[in-house]
SERO-4910 file (N, C-alpha, C, O; in steps of 0.05 Angstrom, whole numbers):
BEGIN
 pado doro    nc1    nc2    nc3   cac1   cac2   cac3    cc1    cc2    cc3    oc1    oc2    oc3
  Unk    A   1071  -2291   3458   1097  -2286   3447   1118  -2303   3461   1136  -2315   3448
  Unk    A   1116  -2304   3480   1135  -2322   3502   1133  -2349   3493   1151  -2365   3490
  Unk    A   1102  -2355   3486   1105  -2387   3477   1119  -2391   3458   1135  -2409   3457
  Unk    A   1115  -2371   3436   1128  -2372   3405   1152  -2374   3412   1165  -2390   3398
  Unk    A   1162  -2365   3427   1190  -2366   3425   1208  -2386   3435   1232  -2387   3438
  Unk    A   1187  -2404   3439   1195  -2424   3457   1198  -2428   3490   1204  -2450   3499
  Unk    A   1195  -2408   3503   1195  -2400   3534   1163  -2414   3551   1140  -2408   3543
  Unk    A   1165  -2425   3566   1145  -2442   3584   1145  -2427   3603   1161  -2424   3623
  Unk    A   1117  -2412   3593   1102  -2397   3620   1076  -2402   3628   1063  -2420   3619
  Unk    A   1064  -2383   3650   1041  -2391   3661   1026  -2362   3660   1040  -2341   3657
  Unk    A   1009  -2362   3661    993  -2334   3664    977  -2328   3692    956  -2339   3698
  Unk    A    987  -2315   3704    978  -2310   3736    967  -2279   3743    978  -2257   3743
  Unk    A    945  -2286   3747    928  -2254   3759    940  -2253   3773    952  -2270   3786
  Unk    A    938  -2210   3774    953  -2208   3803    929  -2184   3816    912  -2169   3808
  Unk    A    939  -2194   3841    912  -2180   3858    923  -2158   3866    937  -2157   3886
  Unk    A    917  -2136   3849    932  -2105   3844    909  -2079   3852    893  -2075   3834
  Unk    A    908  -2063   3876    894  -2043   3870    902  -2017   3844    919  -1999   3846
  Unk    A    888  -2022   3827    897  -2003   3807    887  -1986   3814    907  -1971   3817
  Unk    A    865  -1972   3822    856  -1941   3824    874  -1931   3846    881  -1908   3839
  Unk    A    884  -1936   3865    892  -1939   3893    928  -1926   3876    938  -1904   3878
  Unk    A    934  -1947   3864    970  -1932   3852    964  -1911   3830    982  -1895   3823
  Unk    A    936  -1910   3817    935  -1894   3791    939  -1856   3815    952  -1835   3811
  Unk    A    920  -1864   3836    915  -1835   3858    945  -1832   3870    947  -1814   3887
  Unk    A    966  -1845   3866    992  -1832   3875   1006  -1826   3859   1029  -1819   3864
  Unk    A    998  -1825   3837   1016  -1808   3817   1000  -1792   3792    976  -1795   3789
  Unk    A   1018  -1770   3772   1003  -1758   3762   1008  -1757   3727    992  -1748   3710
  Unk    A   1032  -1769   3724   1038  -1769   3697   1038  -1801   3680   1044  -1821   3693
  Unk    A   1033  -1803   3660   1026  -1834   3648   1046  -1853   3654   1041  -1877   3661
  Unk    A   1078  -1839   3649   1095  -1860   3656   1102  -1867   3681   1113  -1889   3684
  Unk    A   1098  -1851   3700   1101  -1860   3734   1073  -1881   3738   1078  -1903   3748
  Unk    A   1048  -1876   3731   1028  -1894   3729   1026  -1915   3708   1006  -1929   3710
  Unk    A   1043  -1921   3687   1046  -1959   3681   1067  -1958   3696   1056  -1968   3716
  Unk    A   1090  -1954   3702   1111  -1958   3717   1100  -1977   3744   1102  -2001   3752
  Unk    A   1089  -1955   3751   1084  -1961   3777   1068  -1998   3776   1075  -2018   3788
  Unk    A   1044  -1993   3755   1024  -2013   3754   1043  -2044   3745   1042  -2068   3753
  Unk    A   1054  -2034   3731   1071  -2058   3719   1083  -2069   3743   1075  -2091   3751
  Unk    A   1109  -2053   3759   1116  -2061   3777   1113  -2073   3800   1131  -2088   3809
  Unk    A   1088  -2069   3814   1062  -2078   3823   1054  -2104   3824   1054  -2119   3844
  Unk    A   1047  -2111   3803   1041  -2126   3783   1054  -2147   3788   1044  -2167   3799
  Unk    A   1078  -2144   3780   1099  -2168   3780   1109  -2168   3805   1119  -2190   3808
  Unk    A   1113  -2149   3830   1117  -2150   3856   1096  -2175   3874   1104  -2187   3893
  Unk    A   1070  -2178   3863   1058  -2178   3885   1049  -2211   3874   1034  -2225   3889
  Unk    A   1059  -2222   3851   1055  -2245   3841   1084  -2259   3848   1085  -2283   3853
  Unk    A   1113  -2239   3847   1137  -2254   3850   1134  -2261   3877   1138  -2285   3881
  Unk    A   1127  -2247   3899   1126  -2254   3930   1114  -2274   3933   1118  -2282   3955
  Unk    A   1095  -2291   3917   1084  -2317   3914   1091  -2339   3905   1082  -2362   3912
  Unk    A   1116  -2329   3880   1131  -2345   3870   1156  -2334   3869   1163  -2319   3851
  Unk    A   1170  -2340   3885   1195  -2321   3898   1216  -2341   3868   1228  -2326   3852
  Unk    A   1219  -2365   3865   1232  -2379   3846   1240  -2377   3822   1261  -2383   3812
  Unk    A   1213  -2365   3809   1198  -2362   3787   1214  -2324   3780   1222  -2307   3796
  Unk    A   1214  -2325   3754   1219  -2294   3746   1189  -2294   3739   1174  -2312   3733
  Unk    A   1186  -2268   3743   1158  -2258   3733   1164  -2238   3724   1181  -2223   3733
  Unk    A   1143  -2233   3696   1142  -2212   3678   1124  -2197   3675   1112  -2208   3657
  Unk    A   1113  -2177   3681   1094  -2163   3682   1091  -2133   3666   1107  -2115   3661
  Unk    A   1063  -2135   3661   1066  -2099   3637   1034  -2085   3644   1016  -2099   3652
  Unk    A   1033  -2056   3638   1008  -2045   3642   1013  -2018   3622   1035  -2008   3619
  Unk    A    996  -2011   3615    989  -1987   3587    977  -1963   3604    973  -1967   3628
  Unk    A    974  -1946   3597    956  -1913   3603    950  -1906   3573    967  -1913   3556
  Unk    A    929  -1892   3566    920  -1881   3548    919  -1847   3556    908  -1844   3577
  Unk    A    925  -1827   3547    921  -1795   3557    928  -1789   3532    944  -1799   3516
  Unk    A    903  -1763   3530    897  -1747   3508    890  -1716   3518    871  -1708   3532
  Unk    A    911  -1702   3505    913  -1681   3525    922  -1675   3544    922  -1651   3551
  Unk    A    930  -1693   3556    938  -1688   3587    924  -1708   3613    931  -1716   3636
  Unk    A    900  -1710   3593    872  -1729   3613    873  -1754   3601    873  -1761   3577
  Unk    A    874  -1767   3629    883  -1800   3628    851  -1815   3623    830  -1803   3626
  Unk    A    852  -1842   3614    831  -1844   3591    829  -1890   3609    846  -1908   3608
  Unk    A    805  -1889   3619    808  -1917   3629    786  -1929   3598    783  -1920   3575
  Unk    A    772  -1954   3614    764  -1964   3586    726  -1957   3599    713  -1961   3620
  Unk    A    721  -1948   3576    692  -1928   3594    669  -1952   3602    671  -1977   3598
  Unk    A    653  -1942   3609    631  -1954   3627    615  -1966   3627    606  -1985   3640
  Unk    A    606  -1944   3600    574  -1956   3576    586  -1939   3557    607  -1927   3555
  Unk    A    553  -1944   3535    563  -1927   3511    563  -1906   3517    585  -1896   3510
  Unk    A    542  -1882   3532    545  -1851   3533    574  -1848   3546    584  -1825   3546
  Unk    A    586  -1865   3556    613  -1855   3568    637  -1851   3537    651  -1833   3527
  Unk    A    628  -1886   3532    649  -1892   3493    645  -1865   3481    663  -1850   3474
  Unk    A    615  -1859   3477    617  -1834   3460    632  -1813   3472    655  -1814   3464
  Unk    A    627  -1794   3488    639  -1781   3504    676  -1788   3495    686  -1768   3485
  Unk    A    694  -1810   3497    711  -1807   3506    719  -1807   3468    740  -1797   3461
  Unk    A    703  -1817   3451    708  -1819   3422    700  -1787   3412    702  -1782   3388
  Unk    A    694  -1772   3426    687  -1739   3421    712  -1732   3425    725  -1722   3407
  Unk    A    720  -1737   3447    742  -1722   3457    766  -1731   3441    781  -1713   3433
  Unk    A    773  -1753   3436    790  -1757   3417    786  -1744   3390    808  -1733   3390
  Unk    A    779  -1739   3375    772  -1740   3354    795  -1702   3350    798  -1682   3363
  Unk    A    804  -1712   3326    827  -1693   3316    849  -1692   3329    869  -1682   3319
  Unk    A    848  -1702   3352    878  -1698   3377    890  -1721   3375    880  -1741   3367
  Unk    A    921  -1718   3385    940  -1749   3386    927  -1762   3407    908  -1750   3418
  Unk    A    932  -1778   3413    926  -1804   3430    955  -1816   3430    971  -1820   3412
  Unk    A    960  -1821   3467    984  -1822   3468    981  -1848   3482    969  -1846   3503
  Unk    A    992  -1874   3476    990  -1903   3494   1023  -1903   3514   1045  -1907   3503
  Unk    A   1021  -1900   3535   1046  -1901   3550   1042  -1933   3558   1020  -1942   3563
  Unk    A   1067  -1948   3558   1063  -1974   3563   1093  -1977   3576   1116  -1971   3568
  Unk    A   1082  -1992   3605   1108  -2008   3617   1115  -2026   3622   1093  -2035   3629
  Unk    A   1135  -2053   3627   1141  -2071   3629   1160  -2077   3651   1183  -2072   3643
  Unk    A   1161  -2083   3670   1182  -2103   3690   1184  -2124   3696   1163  -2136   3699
  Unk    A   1207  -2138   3700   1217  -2172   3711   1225  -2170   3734   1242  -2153   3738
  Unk    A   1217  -2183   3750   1221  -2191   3784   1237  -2223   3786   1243  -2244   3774
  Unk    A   1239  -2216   3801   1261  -2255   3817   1253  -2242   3854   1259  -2220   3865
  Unk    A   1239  -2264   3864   1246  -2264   3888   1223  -2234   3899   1227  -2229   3923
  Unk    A   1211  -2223   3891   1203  -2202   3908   1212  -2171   3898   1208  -2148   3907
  Unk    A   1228  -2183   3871   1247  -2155   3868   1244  -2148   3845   1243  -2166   3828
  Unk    A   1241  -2120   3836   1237  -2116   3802   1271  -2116   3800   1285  -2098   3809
  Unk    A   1281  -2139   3787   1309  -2133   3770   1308  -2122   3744   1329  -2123   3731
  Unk    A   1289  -2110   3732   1297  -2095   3710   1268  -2086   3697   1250  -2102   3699
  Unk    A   1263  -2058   3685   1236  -2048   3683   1247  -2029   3657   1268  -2017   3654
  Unk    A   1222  -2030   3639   1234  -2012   3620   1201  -1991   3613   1180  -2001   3621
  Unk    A   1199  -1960   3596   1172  -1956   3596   1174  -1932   3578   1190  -1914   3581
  Unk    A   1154  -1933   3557   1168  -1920   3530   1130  -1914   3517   1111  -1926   3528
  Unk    A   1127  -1898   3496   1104  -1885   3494   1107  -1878   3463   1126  -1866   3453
  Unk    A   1079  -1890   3447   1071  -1875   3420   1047  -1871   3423   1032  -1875   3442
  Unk    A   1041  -1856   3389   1030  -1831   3382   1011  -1834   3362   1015  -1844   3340
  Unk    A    985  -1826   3373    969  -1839   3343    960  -1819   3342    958  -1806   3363
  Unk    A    949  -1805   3316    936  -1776   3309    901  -1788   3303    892  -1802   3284
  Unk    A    890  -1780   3319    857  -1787   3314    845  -1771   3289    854  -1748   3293
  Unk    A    834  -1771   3272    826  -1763   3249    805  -1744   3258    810  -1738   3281
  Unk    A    788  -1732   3250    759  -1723   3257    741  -1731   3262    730  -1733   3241
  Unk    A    725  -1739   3281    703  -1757   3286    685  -1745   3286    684  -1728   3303
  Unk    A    656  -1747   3265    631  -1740   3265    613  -1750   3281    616  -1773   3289
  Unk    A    595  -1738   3288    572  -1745   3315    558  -1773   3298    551  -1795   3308
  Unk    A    556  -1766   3270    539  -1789   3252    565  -1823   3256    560  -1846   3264
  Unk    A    590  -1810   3247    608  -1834   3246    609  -1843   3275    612  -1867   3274
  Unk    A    609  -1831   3308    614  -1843   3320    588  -1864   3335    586  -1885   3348
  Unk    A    569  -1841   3323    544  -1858   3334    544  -1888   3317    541  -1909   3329
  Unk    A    548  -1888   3293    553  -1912   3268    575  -1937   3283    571  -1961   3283
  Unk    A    596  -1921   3293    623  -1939   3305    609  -1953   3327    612  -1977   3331
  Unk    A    594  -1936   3343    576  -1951   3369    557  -1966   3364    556  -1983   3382
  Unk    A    540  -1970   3346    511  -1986   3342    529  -2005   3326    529  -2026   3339
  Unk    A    544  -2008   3304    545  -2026   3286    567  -2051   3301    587  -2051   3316
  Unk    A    546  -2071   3285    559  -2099   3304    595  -2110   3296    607  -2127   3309
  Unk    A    606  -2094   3273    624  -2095   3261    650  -2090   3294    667  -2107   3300
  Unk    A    645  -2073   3305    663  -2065   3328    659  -2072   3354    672  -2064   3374
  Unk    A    628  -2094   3354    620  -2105   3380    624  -2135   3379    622  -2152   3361
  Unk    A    631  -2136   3409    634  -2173   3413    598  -2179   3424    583  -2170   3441
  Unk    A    597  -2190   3410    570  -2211   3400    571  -2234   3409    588  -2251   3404
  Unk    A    541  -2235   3432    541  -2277   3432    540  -2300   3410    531  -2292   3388
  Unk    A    546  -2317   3410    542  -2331   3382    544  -2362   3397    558  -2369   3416
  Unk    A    521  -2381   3376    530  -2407   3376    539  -2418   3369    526  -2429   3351
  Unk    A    568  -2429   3373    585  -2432   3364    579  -2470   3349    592  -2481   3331
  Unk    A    563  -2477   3360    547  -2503   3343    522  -2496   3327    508  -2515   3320
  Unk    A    515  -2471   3318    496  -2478   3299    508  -2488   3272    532  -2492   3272
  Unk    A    495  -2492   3249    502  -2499   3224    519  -2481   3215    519  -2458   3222
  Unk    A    537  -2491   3196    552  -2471   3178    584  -2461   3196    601  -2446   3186
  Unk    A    585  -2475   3226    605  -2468   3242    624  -2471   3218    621  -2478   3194
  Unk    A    654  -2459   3239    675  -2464   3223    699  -2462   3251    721  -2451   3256
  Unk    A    684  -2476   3262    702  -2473   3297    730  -2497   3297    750  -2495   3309
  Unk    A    720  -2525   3273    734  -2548   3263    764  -2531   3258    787  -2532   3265
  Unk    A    745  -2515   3239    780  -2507   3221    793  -2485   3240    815  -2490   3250
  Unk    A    785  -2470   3244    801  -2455   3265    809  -2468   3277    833  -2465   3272
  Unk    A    805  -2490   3301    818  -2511   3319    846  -2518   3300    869  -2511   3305
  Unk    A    839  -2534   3278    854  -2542   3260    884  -2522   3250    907  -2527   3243
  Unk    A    871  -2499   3252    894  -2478   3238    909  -2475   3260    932  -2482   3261
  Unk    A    894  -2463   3278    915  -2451   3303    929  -2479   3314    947  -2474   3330
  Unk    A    925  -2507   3308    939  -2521   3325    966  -2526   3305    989  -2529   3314
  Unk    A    959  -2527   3276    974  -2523   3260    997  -2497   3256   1019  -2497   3245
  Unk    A    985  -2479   3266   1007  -2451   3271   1022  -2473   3292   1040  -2487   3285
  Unk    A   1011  -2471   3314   1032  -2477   3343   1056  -2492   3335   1078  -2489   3347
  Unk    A   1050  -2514   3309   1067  -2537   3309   1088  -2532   3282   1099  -2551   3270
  Unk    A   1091  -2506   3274   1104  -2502   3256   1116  -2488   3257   1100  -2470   3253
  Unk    A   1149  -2473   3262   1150  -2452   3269   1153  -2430   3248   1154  -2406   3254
  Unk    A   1154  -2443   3212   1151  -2423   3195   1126  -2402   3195   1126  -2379   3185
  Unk    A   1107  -2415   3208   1082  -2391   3211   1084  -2379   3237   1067  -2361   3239
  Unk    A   1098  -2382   3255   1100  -2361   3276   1116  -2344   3276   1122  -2333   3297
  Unk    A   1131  -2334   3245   1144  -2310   3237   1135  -2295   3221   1124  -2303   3200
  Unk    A   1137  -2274   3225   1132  -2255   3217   1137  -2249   3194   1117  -2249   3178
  Unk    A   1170  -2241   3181   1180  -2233   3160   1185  -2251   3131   1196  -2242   3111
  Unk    A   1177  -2272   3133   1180  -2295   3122   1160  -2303   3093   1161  -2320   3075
  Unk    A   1144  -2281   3098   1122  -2294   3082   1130  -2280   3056   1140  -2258   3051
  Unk    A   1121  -2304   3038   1133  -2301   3001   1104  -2315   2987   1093  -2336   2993
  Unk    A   1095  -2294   2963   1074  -2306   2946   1082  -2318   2922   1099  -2306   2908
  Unk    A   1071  -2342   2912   1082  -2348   2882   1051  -2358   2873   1028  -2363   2882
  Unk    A   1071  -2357   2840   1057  -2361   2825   1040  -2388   2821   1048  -2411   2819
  Unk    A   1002  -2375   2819    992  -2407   2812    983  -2386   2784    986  -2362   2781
  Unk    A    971  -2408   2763    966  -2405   2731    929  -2394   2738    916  -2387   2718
  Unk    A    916  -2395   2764    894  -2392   2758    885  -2364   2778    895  -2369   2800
  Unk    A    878  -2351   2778    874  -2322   2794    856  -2327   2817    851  -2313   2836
  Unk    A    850  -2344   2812    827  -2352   2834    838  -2369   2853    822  -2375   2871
  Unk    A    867  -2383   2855    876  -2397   2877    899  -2376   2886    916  -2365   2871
  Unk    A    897  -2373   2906    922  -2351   2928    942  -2372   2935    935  -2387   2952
  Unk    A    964  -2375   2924    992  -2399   2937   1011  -2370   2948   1014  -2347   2939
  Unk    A   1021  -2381   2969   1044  -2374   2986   1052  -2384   3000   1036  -2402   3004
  Unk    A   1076  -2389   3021   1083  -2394   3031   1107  -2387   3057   1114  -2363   3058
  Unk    A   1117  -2404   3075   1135  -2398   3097   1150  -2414   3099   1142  -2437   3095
  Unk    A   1179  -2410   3107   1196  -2425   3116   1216  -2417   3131   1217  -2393   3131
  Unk    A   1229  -2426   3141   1244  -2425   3173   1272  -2415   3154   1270  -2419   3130
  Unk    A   1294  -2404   3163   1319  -2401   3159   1337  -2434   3152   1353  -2435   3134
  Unk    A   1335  -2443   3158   1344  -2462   3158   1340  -2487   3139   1355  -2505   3132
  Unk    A   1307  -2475   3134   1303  -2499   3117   1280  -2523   3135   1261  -2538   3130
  Unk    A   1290  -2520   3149   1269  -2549   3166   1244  -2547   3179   1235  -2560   3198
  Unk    A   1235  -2524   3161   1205  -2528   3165   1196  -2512   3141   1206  -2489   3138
  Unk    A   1183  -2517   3127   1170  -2502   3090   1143  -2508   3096   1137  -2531   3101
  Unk    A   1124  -2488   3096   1096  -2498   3088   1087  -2473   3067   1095  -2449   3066
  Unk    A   1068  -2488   3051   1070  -2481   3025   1027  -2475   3027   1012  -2493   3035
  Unk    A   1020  -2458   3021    987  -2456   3019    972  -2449   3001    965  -2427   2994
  Unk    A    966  -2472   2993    943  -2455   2971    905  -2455   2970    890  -2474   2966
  Unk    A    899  -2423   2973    871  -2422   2979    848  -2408   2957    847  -2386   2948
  Unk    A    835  -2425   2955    809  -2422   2931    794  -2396   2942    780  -2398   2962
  Unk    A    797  -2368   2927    784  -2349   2929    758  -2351   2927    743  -2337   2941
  Unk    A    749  -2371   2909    716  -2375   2902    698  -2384   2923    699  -2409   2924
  Unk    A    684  -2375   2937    667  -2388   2948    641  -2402   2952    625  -2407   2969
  Unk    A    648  -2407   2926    614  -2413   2900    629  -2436   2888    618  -2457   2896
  Unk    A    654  -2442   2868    660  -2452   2859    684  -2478   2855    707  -2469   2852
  Unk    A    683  -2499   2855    717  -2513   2854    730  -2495   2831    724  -2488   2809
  Unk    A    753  -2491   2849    771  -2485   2832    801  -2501   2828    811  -2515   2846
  Unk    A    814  -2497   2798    838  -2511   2797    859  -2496   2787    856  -2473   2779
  Unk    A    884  -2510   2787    910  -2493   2780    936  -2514   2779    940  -2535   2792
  Unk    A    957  -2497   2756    976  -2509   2757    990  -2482   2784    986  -2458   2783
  Unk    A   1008  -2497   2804   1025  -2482   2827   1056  -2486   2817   1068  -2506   2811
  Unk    A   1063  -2458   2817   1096  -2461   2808   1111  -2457   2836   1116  -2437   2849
  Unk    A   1116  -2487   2842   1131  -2488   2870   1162  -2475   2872   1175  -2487   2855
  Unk    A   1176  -2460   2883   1193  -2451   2885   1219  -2473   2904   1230  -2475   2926
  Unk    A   1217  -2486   2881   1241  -2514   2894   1254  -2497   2906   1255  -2497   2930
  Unk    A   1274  -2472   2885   1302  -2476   2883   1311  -2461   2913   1335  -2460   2917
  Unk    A   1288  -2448   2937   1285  -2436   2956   1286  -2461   2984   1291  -2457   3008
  Unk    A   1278  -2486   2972   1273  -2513   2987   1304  -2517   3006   1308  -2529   3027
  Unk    A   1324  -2501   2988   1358  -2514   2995   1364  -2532   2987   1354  -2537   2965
  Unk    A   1388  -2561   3003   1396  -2585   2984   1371  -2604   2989   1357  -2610   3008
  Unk    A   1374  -2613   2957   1352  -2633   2954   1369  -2655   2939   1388  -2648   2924
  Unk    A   1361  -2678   2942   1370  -2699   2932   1361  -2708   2907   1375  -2723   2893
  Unk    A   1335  -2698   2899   1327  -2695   2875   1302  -2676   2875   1294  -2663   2894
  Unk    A   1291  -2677   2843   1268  -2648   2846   1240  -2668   2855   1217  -2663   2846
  Unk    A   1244  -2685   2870   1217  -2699   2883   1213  -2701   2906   1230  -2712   2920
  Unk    A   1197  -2695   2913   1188  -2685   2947   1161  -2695   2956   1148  -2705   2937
  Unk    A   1151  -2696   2978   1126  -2702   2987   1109  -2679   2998   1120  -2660   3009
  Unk    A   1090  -2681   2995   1073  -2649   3006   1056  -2658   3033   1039  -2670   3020
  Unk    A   1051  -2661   3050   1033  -2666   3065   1012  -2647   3077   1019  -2632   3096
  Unk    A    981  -2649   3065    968  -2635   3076    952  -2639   3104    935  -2656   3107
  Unk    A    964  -2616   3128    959  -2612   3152    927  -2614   3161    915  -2619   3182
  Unk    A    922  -2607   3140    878  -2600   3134    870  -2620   3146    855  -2620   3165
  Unk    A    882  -2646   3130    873  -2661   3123    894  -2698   3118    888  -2718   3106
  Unk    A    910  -2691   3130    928  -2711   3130    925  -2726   3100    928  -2750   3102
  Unk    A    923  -2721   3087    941  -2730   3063    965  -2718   3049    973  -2695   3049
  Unk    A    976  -2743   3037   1000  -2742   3022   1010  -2747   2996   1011  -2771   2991
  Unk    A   1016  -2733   2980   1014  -2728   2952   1059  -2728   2943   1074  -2716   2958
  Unk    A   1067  -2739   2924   1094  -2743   2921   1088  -2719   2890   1078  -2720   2868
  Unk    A   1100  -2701   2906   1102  -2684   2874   1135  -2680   2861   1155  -2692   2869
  Unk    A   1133  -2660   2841   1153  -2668   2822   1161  -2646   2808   1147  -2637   2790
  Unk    A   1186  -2632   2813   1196  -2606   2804   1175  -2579   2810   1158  -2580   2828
  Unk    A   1177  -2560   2798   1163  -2529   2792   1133  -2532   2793   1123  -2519   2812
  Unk    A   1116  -2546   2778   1092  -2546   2769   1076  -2569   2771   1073  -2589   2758
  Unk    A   1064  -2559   2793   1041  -2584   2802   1018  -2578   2806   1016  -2554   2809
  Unk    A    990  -2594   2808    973  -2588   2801    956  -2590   2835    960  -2607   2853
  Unk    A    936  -2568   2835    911  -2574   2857    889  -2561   2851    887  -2540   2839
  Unk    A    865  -2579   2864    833  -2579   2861    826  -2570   2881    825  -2587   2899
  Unk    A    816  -2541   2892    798  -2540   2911    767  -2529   2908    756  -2513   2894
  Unk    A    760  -2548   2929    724  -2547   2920    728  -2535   2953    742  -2543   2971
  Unk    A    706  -2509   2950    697  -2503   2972    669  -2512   2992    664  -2501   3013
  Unk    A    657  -2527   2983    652  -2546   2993    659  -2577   3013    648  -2590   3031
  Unk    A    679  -2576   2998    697  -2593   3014    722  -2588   3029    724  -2600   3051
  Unk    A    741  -2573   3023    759  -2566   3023    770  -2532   3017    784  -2526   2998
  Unk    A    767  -2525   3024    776  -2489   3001    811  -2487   3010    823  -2467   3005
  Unk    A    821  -2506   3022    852  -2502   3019    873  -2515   3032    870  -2526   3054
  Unk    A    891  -2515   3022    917  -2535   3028    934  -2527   3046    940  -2504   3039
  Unk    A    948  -2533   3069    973  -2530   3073    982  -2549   3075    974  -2569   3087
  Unk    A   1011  -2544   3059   1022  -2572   3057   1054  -2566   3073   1066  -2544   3077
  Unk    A   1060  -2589   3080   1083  -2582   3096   1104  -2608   3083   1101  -2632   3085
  Unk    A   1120  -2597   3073   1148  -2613   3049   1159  -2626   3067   1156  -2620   3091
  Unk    A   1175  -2647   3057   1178  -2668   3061   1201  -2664   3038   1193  -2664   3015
  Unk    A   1234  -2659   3042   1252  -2657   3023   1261  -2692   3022   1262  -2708   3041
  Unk    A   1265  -2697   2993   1274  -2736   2988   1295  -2734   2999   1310  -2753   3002
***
């Protein structure tokens, strides 16, 4: 979040006895309080220059504080005990300068656990859907390229590192997903369109939403796809793209106003 926002930070373990502050206190918010503060105490005395920001969570259900369990007979166990009751996440945060917390804040929601069956939780435990799994990340069929590709492409855009921004338009074929993001301002638009098929090329006319672009000098613009570094000069509302999922299954293009 800090990067998104443009802020240059570092990420620094801190060498914290947690069981040690969790045994001096007894309620969730004196224990993140405490841990957070901690936290950022014992990393600012290292970097006395530096603000440091630090945060730590509690989980308690019922009253009984909840760490992250052991093995599975513990997971099950603690997914029994949830099951029909709230679940309460207390979470705190403090900033230090110099050795000192200058400002700490620590606030708590509420999740209602549904009913958990002995069959569903044993199912939630065995099935690989909710386990981290080794994997080779070079066998055939990877897709480690495009991930690299996307996320370096998020970093460098800041219309995709917002949140509220996102708008769908119209393509003519059901099988291509177009949407897009753009900044307030205007000076950053990227525009995406992705081939649902994964069997098939698919095509479409895309009804670009100029009139959202701001001032333009005329209705001709350049699209540049990030995928793949090419560049295409398109032309008013309605323009045309091919994606083969084999090759390609999608565009982001990032405008280029004339």
């Amino acid at each position: 979040m800090l990067e998104q926002a443009g802020v240059e930070c570092e990420a620094v373990p801190a060498n914290l006895d947690e069981a040690t502050e969790k045994a001096r206190h007894r309620d969730p918010e004196a224990i993140a309080t405490a841990l957070s503060a901690g936290k950022v105490m014992e990393v600012s005395a290292k970097r006395p220059r530096d603000w440091v920001i630090g945060s730590d969570s509690v989980v308690s259900v019922d009253g009984r504080l909840f760490d992250k369990p052991r093995d599975r007979n513990q997971a099950a166990e603690h997914l029994s005990f949830y099951s029909g009751k709230e679940m309460r996440l207390t979470s705190a945060v403090a900033l230090a300068l110099a050795g000192t917390v200058e400002w700490s804040a620590c606030d708590s929601a509420t999740l209602k656990v549904r009913d958990l069956s002995d069959a569903f939780i044993e199912e939630y435990l065995d099935s690989e859907k909710y386990q981290f799994k080794e994997r080779d990340w070079n066998s055939p069929g990877n897709i480690k390229d495009w991930i690299t590709r996307i996320n370096r492409i998020r970093k460098q855009n800041r219309a995709l590192q917002m949140f509220t921004n996102l708008r769908f338009y119209h393509a003519d074929n059901d099988a291509i997903l177009f949407y897009g993001k753009m900044t307030p301002a205007r000076d950053n638009i990227i525009l995406v369109m992705v081939n649902l098929d994964p069997f098939r090329k698919q095509n479409s006319f895309v009804h670009v939403p100029i009139e959202e672009f701001g001032q333009m000098g005329s209705d001709e613009y350049q699209v540049h796809d990030l995928l793949n570094d090419a560049r295409y000069i398109w032309r008013a509302r309605q323009n045309y793209v091919e994606l083969d999922p084999e090759i390609q299954p999608a565009h982001i293009f990032l405008v280029h106003r004339q």
